[in-house]
N, C-alpha and C positions, 0 to 999 in steps of 0.2 A: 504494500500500500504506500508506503514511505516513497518508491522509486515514481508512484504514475503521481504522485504530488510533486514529485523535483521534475519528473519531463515536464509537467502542465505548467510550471513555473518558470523553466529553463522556456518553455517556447508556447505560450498562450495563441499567438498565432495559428500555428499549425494544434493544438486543442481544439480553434475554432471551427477551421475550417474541415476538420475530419467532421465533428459535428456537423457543420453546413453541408459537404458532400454528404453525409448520410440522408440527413434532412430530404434533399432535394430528391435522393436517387430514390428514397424511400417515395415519397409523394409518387413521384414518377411511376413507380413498380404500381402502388396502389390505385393509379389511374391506368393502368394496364398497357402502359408503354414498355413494349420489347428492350431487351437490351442492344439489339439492333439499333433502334431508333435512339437508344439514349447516346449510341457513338456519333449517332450524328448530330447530334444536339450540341451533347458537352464534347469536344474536343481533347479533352484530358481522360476522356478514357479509350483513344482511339491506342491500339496494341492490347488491350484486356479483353480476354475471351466471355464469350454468354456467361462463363459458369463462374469465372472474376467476379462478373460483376452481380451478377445474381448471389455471391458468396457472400459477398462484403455486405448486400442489403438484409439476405438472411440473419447472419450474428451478428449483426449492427442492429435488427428487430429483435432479438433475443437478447441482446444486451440491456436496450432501452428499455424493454418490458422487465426484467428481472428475471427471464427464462433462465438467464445464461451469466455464470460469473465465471472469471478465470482467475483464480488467484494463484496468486505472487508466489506463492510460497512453495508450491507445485517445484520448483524450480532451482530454490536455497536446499544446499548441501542440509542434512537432519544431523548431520555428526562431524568429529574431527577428521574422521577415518574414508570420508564419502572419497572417494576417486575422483578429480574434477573432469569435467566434462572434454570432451577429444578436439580438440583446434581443427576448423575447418579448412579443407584444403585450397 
């Protein structure tokens, strides 16, 4: 919890605007505009496949609603002894 309060702080801008894209793509979804037509609308999502974009408005709908939480913790070693995670290549 500690970490998505320092990103939200470190960058309130990009906080918003994930908000604001959810926002809009959600309205969009619920008026029953294809993700097709949303590449031709919004411009910033032209390279992201149907299933992108239909993804992001899924858990971004399950987030808002409280279907869906992910936390933090998932993620923090439980011990001294945890093995850290493998460096990507």
């Amino acid at each position: 919890m500690l970490d998505t309060l320092i990103d939200s702080l470190r960058s309130p801008l990009g906080t918003a605007r994930l908000l604001e894209g959810f926002s809009t793509l959600n309205r969009a979804d619920k008026a029953g505009v294809s993700p097709q037509q949303m590449r031709a609308v919004f411009s910033d999502l032209k390279g992201h496949s149907d299933e992108q974009i239909r993804g992001f408005v899924g858990i971004g709908q399950k987030l808002v609603s409280g279907e869906a939480r992910f936390a933090g913790t998932a993620l923090t070693p439980s011990s001294d002894t945890a093995e850290p995670a493998p460096k990507p290549r």
